[in-house]
N, C-alpha and C positions, 0 to 999 in steps of 0.2 A: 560765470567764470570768475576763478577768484585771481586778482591780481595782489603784487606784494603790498601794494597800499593798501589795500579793501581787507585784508587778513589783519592788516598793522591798527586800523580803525574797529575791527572786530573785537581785536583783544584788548583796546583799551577800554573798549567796550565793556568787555569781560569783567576789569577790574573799576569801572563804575558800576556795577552792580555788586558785586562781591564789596568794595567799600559800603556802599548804601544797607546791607546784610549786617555785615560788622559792626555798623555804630548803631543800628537800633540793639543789637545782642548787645551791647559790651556794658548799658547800664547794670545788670543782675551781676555783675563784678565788682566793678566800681561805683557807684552807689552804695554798695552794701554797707560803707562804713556807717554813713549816715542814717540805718536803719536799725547799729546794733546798740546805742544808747537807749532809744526809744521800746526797744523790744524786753531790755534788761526791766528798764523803770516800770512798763507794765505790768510783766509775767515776774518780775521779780526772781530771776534768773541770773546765776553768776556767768561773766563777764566770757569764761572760757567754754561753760557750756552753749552759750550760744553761736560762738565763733566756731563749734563745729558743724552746725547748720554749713556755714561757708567750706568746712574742709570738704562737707559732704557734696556740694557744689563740686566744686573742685576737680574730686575723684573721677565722680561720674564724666567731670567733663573730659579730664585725662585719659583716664583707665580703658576708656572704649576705644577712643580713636583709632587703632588698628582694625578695630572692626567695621568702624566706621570708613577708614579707607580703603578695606576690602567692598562694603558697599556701594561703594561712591566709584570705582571701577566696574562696579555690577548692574546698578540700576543707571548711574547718569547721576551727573551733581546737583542737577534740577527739581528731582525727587527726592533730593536727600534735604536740600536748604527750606523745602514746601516742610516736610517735616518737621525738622529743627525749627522751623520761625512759627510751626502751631504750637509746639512743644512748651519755647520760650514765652510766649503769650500767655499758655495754661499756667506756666510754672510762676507767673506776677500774681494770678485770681487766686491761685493756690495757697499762695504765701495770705493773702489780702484775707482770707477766710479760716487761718490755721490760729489754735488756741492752746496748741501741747508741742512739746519739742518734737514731739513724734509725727507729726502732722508738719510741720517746718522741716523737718527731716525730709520726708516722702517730697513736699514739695520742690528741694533741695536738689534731690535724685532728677526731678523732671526737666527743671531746669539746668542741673547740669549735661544729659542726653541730649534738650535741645541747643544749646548752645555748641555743646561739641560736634553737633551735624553742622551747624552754622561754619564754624569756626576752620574744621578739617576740612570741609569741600571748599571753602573761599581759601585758605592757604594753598591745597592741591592744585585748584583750578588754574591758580597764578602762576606755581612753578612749569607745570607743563606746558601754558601760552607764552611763557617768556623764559624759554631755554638760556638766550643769551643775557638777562639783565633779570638773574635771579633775586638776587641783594635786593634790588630797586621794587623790582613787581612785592616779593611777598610783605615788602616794609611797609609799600601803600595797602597792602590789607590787613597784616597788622598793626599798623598804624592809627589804623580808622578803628579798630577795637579799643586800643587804648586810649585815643583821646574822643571819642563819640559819645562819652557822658558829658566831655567840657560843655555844648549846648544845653543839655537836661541838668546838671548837678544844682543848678542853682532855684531850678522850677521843680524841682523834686525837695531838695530842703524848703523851700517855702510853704511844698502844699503837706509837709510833715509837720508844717508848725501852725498851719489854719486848720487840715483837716486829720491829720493824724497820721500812722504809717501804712495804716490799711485799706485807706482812701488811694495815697500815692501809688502801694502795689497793684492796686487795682486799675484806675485809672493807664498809667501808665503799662500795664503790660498789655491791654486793650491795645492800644497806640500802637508799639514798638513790636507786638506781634502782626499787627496787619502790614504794616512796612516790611517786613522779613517777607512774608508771604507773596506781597504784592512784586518785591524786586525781584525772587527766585523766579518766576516767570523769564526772567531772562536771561538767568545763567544756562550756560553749555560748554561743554569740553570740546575742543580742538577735535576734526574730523583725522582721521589717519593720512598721514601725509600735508597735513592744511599747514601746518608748520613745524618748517624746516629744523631736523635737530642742531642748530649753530648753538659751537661753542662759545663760552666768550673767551674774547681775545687778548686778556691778562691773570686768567686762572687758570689751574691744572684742574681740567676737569673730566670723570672719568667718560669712557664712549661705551663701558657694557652698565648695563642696567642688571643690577644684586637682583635677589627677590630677598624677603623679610629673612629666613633660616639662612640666608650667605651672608650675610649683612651681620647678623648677629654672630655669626663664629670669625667676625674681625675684631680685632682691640680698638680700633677708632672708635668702632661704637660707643663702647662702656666709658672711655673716656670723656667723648660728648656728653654719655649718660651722666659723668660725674658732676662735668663742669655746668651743667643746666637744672641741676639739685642744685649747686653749690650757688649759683647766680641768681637763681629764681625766686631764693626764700626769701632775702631782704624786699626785695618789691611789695612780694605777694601780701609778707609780712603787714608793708607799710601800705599796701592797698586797704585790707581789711581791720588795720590797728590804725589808720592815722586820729579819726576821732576819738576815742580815748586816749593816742599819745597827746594830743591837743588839748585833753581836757588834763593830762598828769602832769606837762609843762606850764598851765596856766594860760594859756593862748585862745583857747578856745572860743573863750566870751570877747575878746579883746577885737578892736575894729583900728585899722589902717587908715589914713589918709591917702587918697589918689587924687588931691587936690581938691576938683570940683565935689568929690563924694568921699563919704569913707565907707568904709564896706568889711564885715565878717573876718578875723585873720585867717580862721577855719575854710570859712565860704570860699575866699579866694587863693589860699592854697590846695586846696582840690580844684579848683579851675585850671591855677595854672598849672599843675602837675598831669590834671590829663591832655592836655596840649604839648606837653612836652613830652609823656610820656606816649602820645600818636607820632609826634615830630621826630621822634627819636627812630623810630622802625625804618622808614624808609631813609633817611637821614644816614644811619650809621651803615644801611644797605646800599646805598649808594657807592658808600664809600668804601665799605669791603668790598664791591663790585672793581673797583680802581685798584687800591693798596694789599687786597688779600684779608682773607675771616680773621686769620689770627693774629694779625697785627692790630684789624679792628677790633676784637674783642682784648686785646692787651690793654687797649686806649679806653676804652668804654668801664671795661669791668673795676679797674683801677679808678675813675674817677668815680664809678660809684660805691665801692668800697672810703674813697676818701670824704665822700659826698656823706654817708652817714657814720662818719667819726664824728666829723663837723657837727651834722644833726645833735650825734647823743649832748658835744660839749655843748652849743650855744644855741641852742634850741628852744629854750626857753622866752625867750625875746619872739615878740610875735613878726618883724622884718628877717629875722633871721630864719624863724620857722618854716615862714614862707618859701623862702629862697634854696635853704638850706636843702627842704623837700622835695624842691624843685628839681634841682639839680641831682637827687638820688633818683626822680624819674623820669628825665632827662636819659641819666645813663643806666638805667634799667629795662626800659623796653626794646630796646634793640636784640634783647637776646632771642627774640621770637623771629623776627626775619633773618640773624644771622645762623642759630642751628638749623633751620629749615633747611637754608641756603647752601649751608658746608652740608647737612645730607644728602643734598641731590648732586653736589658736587661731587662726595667720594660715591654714590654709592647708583647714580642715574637718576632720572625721571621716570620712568615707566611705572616701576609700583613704589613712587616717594611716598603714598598714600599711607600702605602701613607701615613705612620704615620708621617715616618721619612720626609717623603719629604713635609708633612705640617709643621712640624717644621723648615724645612730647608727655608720656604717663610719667617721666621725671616731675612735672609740674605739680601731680598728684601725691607725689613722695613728699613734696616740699611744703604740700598744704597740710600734710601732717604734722607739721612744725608749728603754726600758727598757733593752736590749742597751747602748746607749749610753749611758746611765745609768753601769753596773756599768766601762764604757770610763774615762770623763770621771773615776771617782774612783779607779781605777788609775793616770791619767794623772796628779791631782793628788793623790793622796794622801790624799785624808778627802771624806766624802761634803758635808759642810759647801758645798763647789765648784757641786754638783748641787742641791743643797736650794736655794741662792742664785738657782739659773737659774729653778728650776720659783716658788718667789714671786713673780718678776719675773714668769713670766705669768700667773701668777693674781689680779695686781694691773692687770695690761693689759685681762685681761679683763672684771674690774671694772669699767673706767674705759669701756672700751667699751658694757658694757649701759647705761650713762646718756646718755651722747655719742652715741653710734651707733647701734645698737638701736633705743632708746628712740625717734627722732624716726623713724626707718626703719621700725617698726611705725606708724606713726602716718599714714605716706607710704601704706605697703601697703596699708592699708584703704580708702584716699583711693581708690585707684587701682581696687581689688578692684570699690569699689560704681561707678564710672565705668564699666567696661569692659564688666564683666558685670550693673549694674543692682539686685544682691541687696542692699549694702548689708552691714554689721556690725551688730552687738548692743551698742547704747550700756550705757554706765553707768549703766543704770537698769533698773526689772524692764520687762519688755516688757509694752506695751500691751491693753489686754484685744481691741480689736480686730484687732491681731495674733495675739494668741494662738488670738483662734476661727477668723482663718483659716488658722495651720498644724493646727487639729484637723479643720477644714472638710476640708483638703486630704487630710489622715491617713486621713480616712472616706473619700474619693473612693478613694482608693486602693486601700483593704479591698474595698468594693463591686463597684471592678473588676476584681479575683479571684475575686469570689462571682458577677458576672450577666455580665462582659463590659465592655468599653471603654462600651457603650450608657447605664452606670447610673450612669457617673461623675459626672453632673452633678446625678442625682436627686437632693437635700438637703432636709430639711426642717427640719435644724438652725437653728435662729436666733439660738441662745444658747450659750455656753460649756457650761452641764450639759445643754443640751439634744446638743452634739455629741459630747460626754463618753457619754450614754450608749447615742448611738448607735454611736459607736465599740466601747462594750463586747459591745453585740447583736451586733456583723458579727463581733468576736474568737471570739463564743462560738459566731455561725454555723461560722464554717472550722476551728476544735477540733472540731466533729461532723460535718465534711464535708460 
């Protein structure tokens, strides 16, 4: 019999597993920077051909997602992450053993597939076990993607500089795929009915559930569509360019005091940028959870557009470089737990799988930039050129979560509860009257698994504990068949 505690331990359950997933996936990301000096110097390849290897990451891991969340409703998210974490594993040997772009390519493709099986069913999994504290759930598993090479970053440059870069792909994709493999064993999706759809209790959040074709013939879409190009690029940018921006401002070779030790200015600006950049997901979800998406994305997207002005100007100084990059991924990662969050917000839970995950092939549009990136600052001469452009959208973006957004969520719900009748979940805790009738509805449900369509109307619930505990009886009926 499941009680509210034993559900509440379940799904945090959920989300140590799905974190444990995420930070062995999230090196073939982050990492990569430290892997495109090394690959240039051997193969003797220009700077932007090989950062398409990474766009080709990217795509794959983008581009599918809708399919992948139509899977991951089909088979079960357990079969999909067992997937993904062989996938991610192959796609390190692959890389470890590749000698043409084309063969880094192919391996590129493999590991973008599995990482976006990783990635889609641990964001999915979270929204649907934590209806009410969406912000929070998907931040700790995005969170754990982008800071989960902070551990590895420093044991991966070291074993690139004793043993080379094709020792480290190797070695470590061995590792980091049997851990995927070994956690998905214990992910599971929420049983029907195991939990309750509760709003939370200071967001408008919608009560029908889109499918992917409703979803897309609304304008909120395309706008999120916009502002997750426009947000995404400077990160993704400064994920896969930090080591050559480090090596174009002079910083690279350059070592910090931290008193008892001095250490790498490189080294430890990718440590601490993926710490911040984990800290930031559930951090700024949190806090959208409280204050509302578009105010937090007002406050986030601006400081990181302000974060890499700073960059381009005083970035040359290796305390500055540090810091400065810091705090661009600081406020960079949040954008993953915040669109998630507002999609499930306007649009339901039920299939957030491909909503969310066609949204999320915005990522993919933005990895087209990077290539372009490494162009732009061949063409002018200092990346300072590119740092300039990517602020400018992260400060559009900004402007637009208050402006546009903001009154455009406000329009959708208008529209939601017109059309369809359901209605949003005001800014308040929901009524007790409500509440006994989605438990009401909950019990109809169960019963008509246990005797047939015939029983669904039999109720003898009158009261919230009263429907409470007959909802626990029909749980414990169908656990003994």
């Amino acid at each position: 019999m499941d009680t509210a505690q034993s559900v509440d331990n379940r799904r945090w359950l959920q989300i140590a597993f799905g974190v444990i997933c995420m930070v062995a996936a999230a090196n073939i990301q982050y990492a990569w920077t430290l892997f495109v000096p090394e690959i240039q110097k051997t193969f003797k390849w220009s700077e932007a051909s090989v950062q398409v290897i990474f766009t080709v990451f990217v795509l794959l891991q983008t581009w599918l997602t809708p399919i992948e969340g139509y899977l991951i409703d089909k088979y079960g998210p357990r079969r999909i992450v067992l997937f993904g974490g062989f996938l991610t594993g192959l796609a390190w040997v692959l890389y470890s053993y590749a000698t043409t772009l084309t063969m880094f390519y192919g391996a590129a493709a493999v590991a973008g597939i599995g990482v976006g099986c990783v990635y889609a069913t641990s964001v999915n999994n979270a929204i649907k076990w934590f209806p009410d504290r969406r912000g929070l759930a998907v931040g700790l598993i995005a969170g754990a993607y982008g800071a989960g090479s902070a551990a590895t970053i420093i044991p991966i440059s070291r074993m690139i500089e004793s043993s080379g870069f094709q020792a480290a792909f190797f070695w470590f994709g061995i590792l980091q795929g049997a851990v995927i493999l070994v956690a998905a064993l214990g992910v599971k999706a929420p049983a029907p009915g195991q939990v309750l759809p509760q709003a939370s209790s200071s967001l408008q959040q919608t009560r029908y559930d889109y499918t992917l074709p409703q979803a897309a013939r609304t304008p909120v879409f395309y706008v999120m569509f916009a502002m997750f190009i426009l947000t995404v690029t400077g990160g993704l940018m400064a994920t896969a360019q930090l080591k050559p921006m480090a090596i174009s401002f002079g910083v690279s070779k350059q070592e910090v005091s931290l008193g008892f030790f001095a250490i790498n200015a490189l080294n430890f600006a990718l440590l601490l940028d993926r710490i911040l950049n984990g800290f930031s997901r559930p951090f700024f979800g949190f806090i959208s959870d409280k204050i509302g998406r578009e105010k937090t994305m007002f406050l986030a997207f601006t400081i990181e557009g302000l974060g890499i002005l700073a960059l381009a100007k005083f970035g040359t100084t290796p305390w500055a470089f540090i810091l400065l990059s810091g705090l661009v991924f600081l406020a960079w990662g949040e954008v993953y737990s915040l669109f998630s969050a507002t999609a499930a917000d306007a649009f339901g839970a039920k299939n957030i799988g491909s909503i969310y995950g066609t949204l999320y092939t915005a990522k993919g549009f933005a990895a087209l930039l990077v290539p372009v990136a490494s162009l732009i600052k061949d063409w002018s001469g200092t990346w300072s050129t590119v740092l300039y452009i990517v602020a400018c959208m992260d400060i559009l973006a900004a402007i637009s979560a208050m402006l546009i957004l903001r009154p455009m969520m406000k329009r959708h719900h208008e529209r939601t509860a017109e059309i369809y009748g359901t209605g949003v979940a005001a800014s308040a805790a929901p009524s007790k009257d409500l509440l006994l009738a989605q438990l009401q509805s909950e019990a109809a449900g169960l019963r008509t698994q246990i005797y047939g369509p015939a029983s669904a109307s039999q109720s003898g619930a009158a009261t919230i504990e009263a429907a409470r505990a007959e909802i626990a009886k029909l749980r414990g009926r169908l656990a003994r068949g």
